[in-house]
N, C-alpha and C positions, 0 to 999 in steps of 0.2 A: 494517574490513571492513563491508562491507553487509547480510551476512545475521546471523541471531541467531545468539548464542550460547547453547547449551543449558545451560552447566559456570556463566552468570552471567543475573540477572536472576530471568525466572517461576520458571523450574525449577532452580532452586540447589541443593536438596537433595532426597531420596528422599522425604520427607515433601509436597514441593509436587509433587512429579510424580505420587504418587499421588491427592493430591487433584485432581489435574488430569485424571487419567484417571478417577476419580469420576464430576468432574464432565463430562466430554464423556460416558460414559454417560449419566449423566442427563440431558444435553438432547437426548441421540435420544431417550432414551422420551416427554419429552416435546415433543420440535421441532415436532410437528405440531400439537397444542395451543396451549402457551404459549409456544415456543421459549425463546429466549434477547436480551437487550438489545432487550426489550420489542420481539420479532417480529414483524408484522404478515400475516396470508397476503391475498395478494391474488389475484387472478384468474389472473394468469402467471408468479408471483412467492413471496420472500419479500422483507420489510421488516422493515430494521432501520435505528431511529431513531438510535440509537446515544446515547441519554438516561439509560442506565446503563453498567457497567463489568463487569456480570455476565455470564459465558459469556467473557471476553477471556480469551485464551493472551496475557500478554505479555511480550518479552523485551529485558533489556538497559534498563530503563528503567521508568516507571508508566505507568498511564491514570488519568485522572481527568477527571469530566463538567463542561463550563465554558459560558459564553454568551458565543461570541464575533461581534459585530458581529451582533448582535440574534438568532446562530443558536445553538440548542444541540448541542452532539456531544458528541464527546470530545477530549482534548487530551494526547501523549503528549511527556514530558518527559525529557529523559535523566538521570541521577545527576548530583548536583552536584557542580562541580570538574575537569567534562570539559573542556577547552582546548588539548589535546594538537591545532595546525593538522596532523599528520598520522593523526591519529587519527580515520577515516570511519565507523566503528562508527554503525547505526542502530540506533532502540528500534523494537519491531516488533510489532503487535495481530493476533492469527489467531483468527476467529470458530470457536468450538467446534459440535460438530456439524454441520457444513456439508462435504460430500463435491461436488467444480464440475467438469465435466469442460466439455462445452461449453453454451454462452446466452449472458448481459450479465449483469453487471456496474456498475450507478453507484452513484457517490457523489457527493457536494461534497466538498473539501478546500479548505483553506488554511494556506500557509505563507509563510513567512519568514525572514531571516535573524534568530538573536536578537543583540539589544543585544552587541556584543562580541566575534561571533564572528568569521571568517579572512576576512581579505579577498575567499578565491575559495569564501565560503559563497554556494549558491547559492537556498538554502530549499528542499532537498531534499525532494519528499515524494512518494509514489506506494500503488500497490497492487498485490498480491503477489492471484497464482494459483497453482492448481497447489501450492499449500506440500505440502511432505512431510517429514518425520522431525520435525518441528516447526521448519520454517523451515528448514532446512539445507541443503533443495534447494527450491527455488521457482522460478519466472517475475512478471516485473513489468515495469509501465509508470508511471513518473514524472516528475514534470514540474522543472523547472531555472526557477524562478517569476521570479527578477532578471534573467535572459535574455530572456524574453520582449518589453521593450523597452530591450534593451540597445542605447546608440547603436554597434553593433560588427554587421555582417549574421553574421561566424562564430559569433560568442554568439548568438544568434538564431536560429542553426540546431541550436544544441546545447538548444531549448526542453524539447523532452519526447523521451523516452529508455527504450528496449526492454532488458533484460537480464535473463539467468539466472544465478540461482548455484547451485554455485561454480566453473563450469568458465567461462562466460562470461559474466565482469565488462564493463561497458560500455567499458571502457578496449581490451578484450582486442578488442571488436566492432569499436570505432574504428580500431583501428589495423588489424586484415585489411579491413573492409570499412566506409570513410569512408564518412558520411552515409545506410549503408542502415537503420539500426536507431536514428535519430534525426529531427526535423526539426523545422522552425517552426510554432509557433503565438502567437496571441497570449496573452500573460498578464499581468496588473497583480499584483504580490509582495503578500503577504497577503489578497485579497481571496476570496472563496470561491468557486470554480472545480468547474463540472459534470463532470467525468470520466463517459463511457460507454464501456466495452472490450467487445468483442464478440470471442466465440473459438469457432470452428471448427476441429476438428481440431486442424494445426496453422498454424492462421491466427489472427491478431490486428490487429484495426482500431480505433486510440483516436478518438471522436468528445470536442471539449471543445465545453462551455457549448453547447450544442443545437445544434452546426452540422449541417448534414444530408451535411457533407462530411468526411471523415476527416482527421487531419492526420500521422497515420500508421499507415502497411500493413506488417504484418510475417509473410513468407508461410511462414518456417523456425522453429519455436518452437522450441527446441535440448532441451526435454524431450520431443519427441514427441507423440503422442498419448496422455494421460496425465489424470488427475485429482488434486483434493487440495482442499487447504482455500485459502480464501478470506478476506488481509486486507492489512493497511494500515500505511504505515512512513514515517518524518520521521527524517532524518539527526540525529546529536545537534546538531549548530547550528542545528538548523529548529525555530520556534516551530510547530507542528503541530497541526490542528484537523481532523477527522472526522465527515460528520454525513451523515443520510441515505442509508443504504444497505440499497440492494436488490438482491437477486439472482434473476435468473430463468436457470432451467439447463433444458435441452433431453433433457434424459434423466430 
C-alpha cells in the first residue's frame, strides 16, 4: 500500500505517539520563531531546507540527512529485507506543525530505482497534501522518474501521477478515467527534479523544473475542500532524496 501505516514505523507504540504529539505541540509554540528542520520565514513563505530530521512524522521506514549529488536534504529508506515485488508499501516524512489548505508547495526530489529492485520499479517518489490522521487519508502528486524517457510513449504518459488515499489509489483513477490524473513530463531517474504544486480549492496544477507550463491539471481533488499537513514519500524500491522545501499557504 501507498499510504502509511500507523500500527508500523514512527508510531509503533503509545510511547512514540506521545512523543510525537509533544512534539508537534511544541513546534507551534515555536513555528513562528524557529520552527522546525531549520525553518526559514520568508516574505510569502516558510522554508525548510530539510538539513535535519527534526520535526519529521515518519512512517514505515527512517530519514536520515545525506549530500546527494552536491545537494543536501534528506534521504528516506525503507527497513531492510523489503523485496516482497508485490509489496508497494511506501516510507512517508510529514512536516509537523504545518496545517496547508490552499498556496504552493516546492521542493526538489530525486529518485531511483535502488540496485535490485522489481523490474516495474519505477523510482517512485512524490509529495503528500492534505495528510490527515497521520497519513491515512491524504492527496498527492508523484512523479514515475524511469518513465519519463522511456523509449515506450504509454510509459511516458504514465510520467507523473494524481492520487488519494485510501479510497482512490491511482490504479482505481486509471481504470475509470484513462489519462485524466496522469501525464508526460520530462524526467532524467535520479537526478534532482523541481516539483511546484499549486492547490486551490479543489484544484491542483504540478509545474516541474521551472516550466511556466503545467504538466498536469487536476480540477476534482476527491478530498474536497479540506486541509492537513504537508509532506513527502519514496516507494520502498526508491532510492529517495528531499531537499529544499517551502511552503507558501494562502490562508
Amino acid at each position: 500500500m501507498r499510504y502509511p501505516s500507523p500500527s508500523r514505523g514512527w508510531f509503533s507504540n503509545l510511547g512514540c505517539y506521545v512523543s510525537a504529539t509533544l512534539l508537534a505541540i511544541a513546534g507551534c509554540v515555536v513555528f513562528s520563531a524557529i520552527g522546525v528542520l531549520g525553518q526559514q520565514a520568508t516574505s510569502s513563505g516558510s522554508s525548510f531546507p530539510l538539513d535535519s530530521v527534526a520535526g519529521l512524522e515518519v512512517f514505515n521506514g527512517r530519514a536520515e540527512v545525506a549530500t546527494y549529488r552536491g545537494q543536501r536534504g534528506v534521504h528516506l529508506t525503507a527497513p531492510p529485507g523489503r523485496s516482497d515485488p508485490e509489496d508497494n508499501e511506501s516510507v512517508h516524512a510529514f512536516v509537523a506543525a504545518v496545517d496547508f489548505k490552499d498556496g504552493t508547495i516546492e521542493a526538489d526530489v530525486a529518485g531511483a530505482p535502488k540496485p535490485g529492485a522489481p523490474a516495474d520499479a519505477r523510482g517512485f517518489i512524490g509529495i503528500d497534501f492534505h495528510g490527515q490522521e497521520h497519513g491515512a487519508r491524504t492527496e498527492s502528486i508523484y512523479l514515475r522518474p524511469t518513465n519519463g524517457r522511456a523509449d515506450d510513449q504509454l510509459r511516458r504518459n504514465h510520467s507523473v501521477q494524481y492520487d488519494s488515499v485510501p479510497d482512490f489509489p491511482w490504479f482505481r483513477l486509471r481504470k475509470e478515467s484513462p489519462g485524466v490524473y496522469e501525464s508526460y513530463t520530462d524526467l532524467e531517474a535520479g537526478a534532482w527534479t523541481h516539483m511546484k504544486i499549486v492547490v486551490s480549492g479543489t484544484k491542483v496544477v504540478l509545474y516541474v523544473n521551472g516550466s511556466n507550463q503545467p504538466c498536469l491539471i487536476v480540477n476534482d481533488l476527491k478530498l474536497g475542500e479540506t486541509h492537513g499537513q504537508v509532506g513527502f514519500w519514496g516507494q520502498w524500491s526508491t532510492d529517495a532524496y528531499f531537499s529544499k522545501l517551502t511552503i507558501w499557504s494562502d490562508r
